[in-house]
Steps between C-alpha positions, in 0.01 A plus 500: 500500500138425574314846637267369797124728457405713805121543541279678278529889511261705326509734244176665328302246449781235392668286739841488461756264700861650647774292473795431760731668174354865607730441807850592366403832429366599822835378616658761277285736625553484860912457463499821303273693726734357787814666329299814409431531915871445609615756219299739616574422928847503378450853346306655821814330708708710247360782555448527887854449518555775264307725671629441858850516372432864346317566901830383657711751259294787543508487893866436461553806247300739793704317776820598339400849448416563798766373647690763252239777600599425895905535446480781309271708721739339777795642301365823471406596830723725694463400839640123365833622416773506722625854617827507668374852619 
């Protein structure tokens, strides 16, 4: 495998050439930096859903008890209930 020299770069006062072999681990780089972004999108997707699950319970929980609240003030009031009188 023959490594093909990219121009001079400098470094102090040497100059040092960059080989074409310095590729593979940018390659590395960029694939794990790509995985590290869709772990964490996938964790903020995760947790929005989370969180507008727990909104959609709570509204359902006060819902509910007000719906109990309304029949049992409906229940209690006199002037509901049927008087043969």
């Amino acid at each position: 495998m023959s490594y093909e020299q990219a121009p001079y770069r400098r470094q102090g006062k040497q100059l040092e050439t960059v080989t074409i072999g310095d590729a593979p681990n940018d390659t590395i780089y960029m694939v794990c930096g790509v995985v590290i972004a869709m772990l964490l999108v996938g964790l903020i997707i995760i947790l929005v859903a989370v969180t507008i699950n727990r909104v959609c319970l709570m509204s359902e929980r006060k819902r509910l008890e007000q719906r109990q609240e309304s029949t049992s003030a409906h229940a209690s009031n006199p002037r509901n209930l049927n008087n043969a009188n």
